[in-house]
N, C-alpha and C positions, 0 to 999 in steps of 0.2 A: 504494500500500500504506500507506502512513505516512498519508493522509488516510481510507480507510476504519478504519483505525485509532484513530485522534481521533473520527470520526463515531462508530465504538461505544462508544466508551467517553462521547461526549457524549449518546448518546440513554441509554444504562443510569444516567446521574448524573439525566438529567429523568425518569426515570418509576422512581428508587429501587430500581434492581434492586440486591440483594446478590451476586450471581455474576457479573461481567462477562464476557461472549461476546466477542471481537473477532474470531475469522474463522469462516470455515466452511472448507467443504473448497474444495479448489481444484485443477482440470486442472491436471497438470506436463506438459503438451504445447503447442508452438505451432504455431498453424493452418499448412496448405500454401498453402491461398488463402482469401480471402475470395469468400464468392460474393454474398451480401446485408448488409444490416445483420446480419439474424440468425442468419445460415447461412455454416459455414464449413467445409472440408474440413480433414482430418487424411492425411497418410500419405501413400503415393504412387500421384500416379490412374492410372500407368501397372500395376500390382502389384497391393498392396493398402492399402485407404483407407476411411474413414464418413465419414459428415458429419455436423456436429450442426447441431441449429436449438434458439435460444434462444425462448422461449415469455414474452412479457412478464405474462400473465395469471396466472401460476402459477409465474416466475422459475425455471423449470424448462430446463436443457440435455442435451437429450438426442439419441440418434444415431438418426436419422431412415433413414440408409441407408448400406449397407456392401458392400465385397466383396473377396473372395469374402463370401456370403452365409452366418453361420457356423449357423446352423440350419437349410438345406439339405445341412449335409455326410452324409456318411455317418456311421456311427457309429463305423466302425473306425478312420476317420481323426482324430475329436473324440476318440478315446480315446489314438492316437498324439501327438495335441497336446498333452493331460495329461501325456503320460508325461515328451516333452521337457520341456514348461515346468518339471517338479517336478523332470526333471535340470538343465534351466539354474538353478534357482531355488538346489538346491541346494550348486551350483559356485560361487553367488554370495556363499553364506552364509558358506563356509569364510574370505572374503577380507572379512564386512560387517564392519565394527567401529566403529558410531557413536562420533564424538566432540561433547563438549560443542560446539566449536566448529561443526558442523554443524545447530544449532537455534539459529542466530542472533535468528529473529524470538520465539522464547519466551524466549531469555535477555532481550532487550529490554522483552519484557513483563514479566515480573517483577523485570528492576532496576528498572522506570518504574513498577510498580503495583502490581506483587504484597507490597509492606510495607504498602501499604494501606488493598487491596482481596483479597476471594477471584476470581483468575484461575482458572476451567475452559479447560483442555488440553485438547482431543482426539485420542483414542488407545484403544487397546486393544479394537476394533474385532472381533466374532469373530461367526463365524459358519456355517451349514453352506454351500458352496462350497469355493473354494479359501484362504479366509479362515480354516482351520481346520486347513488341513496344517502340520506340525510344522517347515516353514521360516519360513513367515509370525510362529509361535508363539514361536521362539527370536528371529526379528527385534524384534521388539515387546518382547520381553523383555529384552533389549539397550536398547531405546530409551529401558524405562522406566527402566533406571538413570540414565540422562543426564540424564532431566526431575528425577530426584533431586537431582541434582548441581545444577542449576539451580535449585530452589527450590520445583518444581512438588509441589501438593498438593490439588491434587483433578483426576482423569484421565477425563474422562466418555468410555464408550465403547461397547457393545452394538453390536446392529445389528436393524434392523427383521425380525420373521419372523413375524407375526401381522396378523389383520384383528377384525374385527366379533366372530367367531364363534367365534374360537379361533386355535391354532397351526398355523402353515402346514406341518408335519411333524408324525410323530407323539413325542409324549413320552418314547418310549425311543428315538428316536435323539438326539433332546436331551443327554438322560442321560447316553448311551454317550459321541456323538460332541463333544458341545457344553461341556458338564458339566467333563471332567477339567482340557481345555484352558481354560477359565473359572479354575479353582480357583487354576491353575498363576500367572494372569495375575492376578489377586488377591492370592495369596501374596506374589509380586514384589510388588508395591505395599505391602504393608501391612510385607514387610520393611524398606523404605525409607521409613516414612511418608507413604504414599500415599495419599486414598481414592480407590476405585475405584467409580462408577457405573456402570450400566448403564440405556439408552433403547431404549424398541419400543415402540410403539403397538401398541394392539388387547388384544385378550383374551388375556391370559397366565394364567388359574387352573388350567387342565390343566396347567403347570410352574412353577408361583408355588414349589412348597417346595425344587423343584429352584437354579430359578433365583435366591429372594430369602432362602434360608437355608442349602441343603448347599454354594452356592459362594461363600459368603459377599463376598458383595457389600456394600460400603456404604450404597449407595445404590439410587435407583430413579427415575430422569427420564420424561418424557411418558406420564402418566399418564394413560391413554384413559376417561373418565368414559362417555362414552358406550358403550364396549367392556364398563365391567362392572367396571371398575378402579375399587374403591368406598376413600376416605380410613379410614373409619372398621374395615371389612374388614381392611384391610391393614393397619394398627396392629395390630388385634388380634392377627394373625395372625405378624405380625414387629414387637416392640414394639421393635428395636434399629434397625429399617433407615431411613436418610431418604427421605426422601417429597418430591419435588419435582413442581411443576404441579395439574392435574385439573380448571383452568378448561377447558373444551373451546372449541377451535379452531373447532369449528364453531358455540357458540354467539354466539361472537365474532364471527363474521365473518356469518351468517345471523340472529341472534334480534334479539329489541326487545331496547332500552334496559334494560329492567324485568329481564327473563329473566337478562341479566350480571349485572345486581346483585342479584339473587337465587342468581346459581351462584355467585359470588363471594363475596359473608356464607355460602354454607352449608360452603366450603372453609376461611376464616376460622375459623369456629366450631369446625371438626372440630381446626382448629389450635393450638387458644388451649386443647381443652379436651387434647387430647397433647401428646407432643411429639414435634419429630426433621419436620417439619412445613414447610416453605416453598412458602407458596403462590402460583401461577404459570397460565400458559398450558401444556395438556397439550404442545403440540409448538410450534408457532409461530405466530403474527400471519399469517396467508395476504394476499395481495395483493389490493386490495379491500376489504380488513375496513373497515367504516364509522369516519370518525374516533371518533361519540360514541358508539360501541361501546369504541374503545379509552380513551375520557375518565372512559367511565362504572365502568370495573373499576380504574382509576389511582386516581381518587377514594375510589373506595371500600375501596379498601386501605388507605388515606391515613387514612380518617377512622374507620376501622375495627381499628388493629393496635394 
């Protein structure tokens, strides 16, 4: 931990990032057995158990196989499982009570960097699932005091619900469902000196006025160029909100040379002539991406800001 730690904050000093990222998320489970390098089981193989295989191509871990099998259940029984988990969930809530003490690795980070540097937290997480019942909603809400207390001032959080073409639900369940619990989870933030981002890829314009002005969001990360998520657009359209990314991922990792620094001066430009503007990679550097794809957008930010 303490060396991926140093590594982030060493590769975000060589290529001038102003936001430092130092983790991602992370399994709070340990494996039962190892079965390969990349494949390992969870849980009990006599009961029930997955297993995930790590994917080097795509740094993706995901769970390859499980059982019981929870998409062949019935539906009566997937709805009995709902009912307990949101009864255990909310037996647990009565007794949750974060303490500072309990986010050791963000108080570290911000006594070590946060005078600075701007450190991004992640958190505030919502979404339709069970990411959006009113246990999850007061937990988070609890948390976010703490990162208060600690220092913490910018909470990047969303959760992906879009592709190419649009919203992967329709916009009034957004509204209904998605919407009020958002505002709540903003509010909190900004009482405490929080900003609050929110990240999705893909086309969000069916909920742009929901999601980047009635819930008043600060911010707005991985910005899908490709999806239709236009810089210049969305200024217009929210002249307060921050604008993070819109270099696309996939030109990075798939185009020539010429193409990045082309998509790059044109996110530049949109930057230099608004503001509220920090330009970036829409989502992430995919595994693979050619080095002088990533030399050639470094540079040119460099010679360019």
């Amino acid at each position: 931990m303490k060396r991926s730690i140093e590594d982030a904050f060493e590769i975000a000093r060589a290529t001038d990032q102003d936001i430092i990222r130092f983790h991602y998320w992370r399994l709070l489970l340990k494996p039962t057995r190892k079965i390969d390098e990349y494949t390992f089981l969870y849980g009990n193989p006599e009961r029930e158990w997955h297993i995930r295989r790590f994917t080097p191509s795509s740094e993706l871990f995901n769970i390859v196989e499980e059982y019981p099998p929870k998409h062949r259940l019935p539906i009566s029984i997937r709805f009995n499982q709902i009912e307990k988990y949101l009864s255990e969930m909310e037996g647990w809530l009565e007794n949750y009570s974060p303490r500072v003490e309990d986010f050791d690795e963000i108080r570290y980070l911000m006594e070590n960097y946060g005078k600075k540097y701007a450190i991004r937290v992640n958190g505030g997480n919502i979404g339709i699932g069970l990411t959006e019942d009113p246990v999850w909603l007061m937990a988070m809400i609890r948390q976010i005091r703490c990162f208060a207390k600690l220092g913490v001032k910018l909470l990047f959080g969303g959760g992906d619900f879009a592709s190419n073409r649009g919203v992967c639900y329709p916009p009034k369940l957004f509204r209904e469902l998605v919407l009020p619990r958002l505002r709540r989870i903003t509010e909190e933030c900004h009482k405490h000196g929080i900003y609050y981002l929110f990240g999705s890829d893909g086309n969000l314009w069916p909920v742009a006025d929901d999601l980047s002005g009635r819930s008043r969001v600060d911010g707005y990360y991985e910005i899908d160029r490709r999806a239709g998520m236009d810089l210049r657009r969305l200024r217009k359209r929210f002249p307060r909100l921050i604008l993070i990314g819109n270099i696309s991922s996939y030109a990075l990792h798939f185009g020539a040379v010429e193409e990045v620094v082309l998509e790059t001066l044109s996110c530049l430009r949109e930057a230099k002539s608004s503001r509220g503007i920090i330009v970036g990679v829409s989502n992430y550097v995919v595994p693979g991406t050619p080095k002088e794809n990533i030399t050639a957008m470094i540079e040119t930010i460099r010679r360019n800001r």
